[in-house]
Each structure stands twice: as structure tokens, then as C-alpha cells.
C-alpha positions as CSV (number, residue, x, y, z in Angstrom):
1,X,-241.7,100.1,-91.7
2,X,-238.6,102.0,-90.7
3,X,-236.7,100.0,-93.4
4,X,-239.1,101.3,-95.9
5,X,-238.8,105.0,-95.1
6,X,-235.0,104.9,-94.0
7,X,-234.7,103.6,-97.9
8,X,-237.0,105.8,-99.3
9,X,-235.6,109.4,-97.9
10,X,-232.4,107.9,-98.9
11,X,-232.7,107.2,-102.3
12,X,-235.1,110.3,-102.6
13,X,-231.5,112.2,-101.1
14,X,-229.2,110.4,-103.4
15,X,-226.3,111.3,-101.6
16,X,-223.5,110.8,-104.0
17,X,-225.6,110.9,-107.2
18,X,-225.5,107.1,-107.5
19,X,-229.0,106.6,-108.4
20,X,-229.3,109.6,-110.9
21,X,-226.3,108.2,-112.5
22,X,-228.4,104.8,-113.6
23,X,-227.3,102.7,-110.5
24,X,-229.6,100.2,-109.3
25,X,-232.1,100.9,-106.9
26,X,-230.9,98.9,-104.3
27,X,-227.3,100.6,-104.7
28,X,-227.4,101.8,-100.9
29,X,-228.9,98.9,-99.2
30,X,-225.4,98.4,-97.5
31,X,-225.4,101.9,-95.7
32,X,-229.6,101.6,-95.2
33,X,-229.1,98.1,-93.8
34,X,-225.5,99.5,-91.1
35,X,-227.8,102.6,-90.1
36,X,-230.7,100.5,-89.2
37,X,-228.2,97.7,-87.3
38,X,-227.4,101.3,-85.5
39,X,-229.8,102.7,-84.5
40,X,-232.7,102.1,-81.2
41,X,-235.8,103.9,-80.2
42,X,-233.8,106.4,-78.5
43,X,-231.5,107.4,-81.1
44,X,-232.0,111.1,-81.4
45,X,-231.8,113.8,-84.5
46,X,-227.9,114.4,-83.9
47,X,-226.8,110.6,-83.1
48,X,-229.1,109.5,-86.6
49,X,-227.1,111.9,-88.3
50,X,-223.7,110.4,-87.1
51,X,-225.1,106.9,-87.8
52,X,-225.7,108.2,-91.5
53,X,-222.4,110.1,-91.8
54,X,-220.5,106.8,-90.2
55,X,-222.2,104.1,-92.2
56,X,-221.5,106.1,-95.3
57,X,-217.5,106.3,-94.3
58,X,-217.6,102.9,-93.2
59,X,-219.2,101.3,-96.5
60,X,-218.2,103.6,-99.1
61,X,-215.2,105.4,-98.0
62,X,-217.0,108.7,-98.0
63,X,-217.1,111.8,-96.0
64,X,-220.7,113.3,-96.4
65,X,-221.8,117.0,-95.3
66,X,-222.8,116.4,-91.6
67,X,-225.4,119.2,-92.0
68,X,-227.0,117.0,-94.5
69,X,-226.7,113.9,-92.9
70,X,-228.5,116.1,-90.0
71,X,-231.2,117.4,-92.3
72,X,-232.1,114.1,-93.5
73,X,-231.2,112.7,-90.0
74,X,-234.4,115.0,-89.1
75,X,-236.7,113.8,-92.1
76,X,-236.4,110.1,-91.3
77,X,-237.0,110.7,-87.5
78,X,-240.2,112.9,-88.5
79,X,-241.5,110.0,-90.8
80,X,-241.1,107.5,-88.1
81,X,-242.6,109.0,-85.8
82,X,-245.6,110.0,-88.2
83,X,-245.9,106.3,-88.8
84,X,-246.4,105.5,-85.9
């Protein structure tokens, strides 16, 4: 479930315009797949948004706005714990 809405909230975000460009789908499964390997039950809003900003850097070589990585840092927590 978590892989599901991590994905979703980040292809929704598009964070470097990949996907509204005509990239496939599956275009950030790299950086979905490093922040899930990253993250644990008690991973909180502020460490998330590290794990997004890092996996990003990591896979793609890309400094993202940490304020975003925070906001959506704070949309995938809410939707997990909603799923639950």
C-alpha cells in the first residue's frame, strides 16, 4: 500500500516535469523504490522529506526544493496514515 501512494503523490508532484514531458510512467520507480528501502514506521514529516530530497540527488543528480520535498514529505505521511 505504501508503494502505491508513495508512487502516486509522486507522479501526481512530477518533480522535474518528467512525466508531463511524455516520459513513462514508471520514470521514477528508481527514487520511489530508494525512499521506500529508506524509510521505517518511525520515519517522521522532516526525515521523509530528506529521504525524498536524498534519493532524488542520489538517482538523478538533482537538488530538489526541500520545502517541497517537505510538503509532499507531509502528503505521503497523511495518506499512510489514512490507509491505515
Amino acid at each position: 500500500m505504501q508503494r502505491e501512494i508513495i508512487t502516486q503523490i509522486i507522479n501526481d508532484w512530477d518533480p522535474i516535469g518528467l512525466l508531463d514531458s511524455g516520459a513513462p510512467i514508471d520514470e521514477y520507480d528508481l527514487e520511489i523504490e530508494e525512499i521506500l528501502l529508506n524509510m521505517n514506521t518511525g520515519t517522521d514529516d522532516i526525515e521523509l522529506a530528506n529521504i525524498i530530497y536524498k534519493s532524488f540527488k542520489d538517482k538523478m543528480g538533482l537538488s530538489l526544493n526541500k520545502l517541497a520535498c517537505l510538503k509532499y514529505a507531509m502528503e505521503i505521511s497523511g495518506a499512510i496514515q489514512l490507509s491505515q
